[in-house]
C-alpha positions, 0 to 999 in steps of 0.5 A: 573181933575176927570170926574163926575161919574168916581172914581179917579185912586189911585196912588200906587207909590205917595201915596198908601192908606196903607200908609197914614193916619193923618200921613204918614209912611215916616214921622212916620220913620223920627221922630222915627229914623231920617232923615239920617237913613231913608235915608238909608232905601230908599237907601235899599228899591229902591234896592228891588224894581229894584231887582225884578221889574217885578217879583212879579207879578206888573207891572215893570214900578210901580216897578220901579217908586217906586224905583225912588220915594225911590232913591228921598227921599235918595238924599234928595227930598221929591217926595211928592212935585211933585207927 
């Protein structure tokens, strides 16, 4: 519940606002390239962000909730549903 007077926190990990927009990223990957090798994709991109989680200046703990919203997608759970 937002407090009055206070902006609410953006979520960098469910839903950065540089990826959304009408129509999210991840959607845009789907219907360009298909499910499966978006799979793939965020199979890469989870290894990325445990690579170097903590490392580029980030905060470890958003680095590595990243990686579990991208391992999420490649097993086939949209992370969006229960962010």
């Amino acid at each position: 519940m937002e407090e009055r007077g206070k902006p609410q926190k953006t979520d960098m990990v469910n839903s950065p606002p540089h990826y959304t927009g009408e129509v999210e990223c991840i959607d845009a990957m789907v219907a360009a390239f298909g499910k499966e090798k978006v799979e793939t994709y965020c199979q890469i991109a989870a290894f990325k962000y445990v690579w170097r989680a903590g490392k580029k200046g980030n905060d470890k703990e958003q680095d590595l909730a990243k990686a579990n919203w991208y391992i999420s997608w490649a097993t086939g759970t949209d992370p969006r549903k229960f962010s």
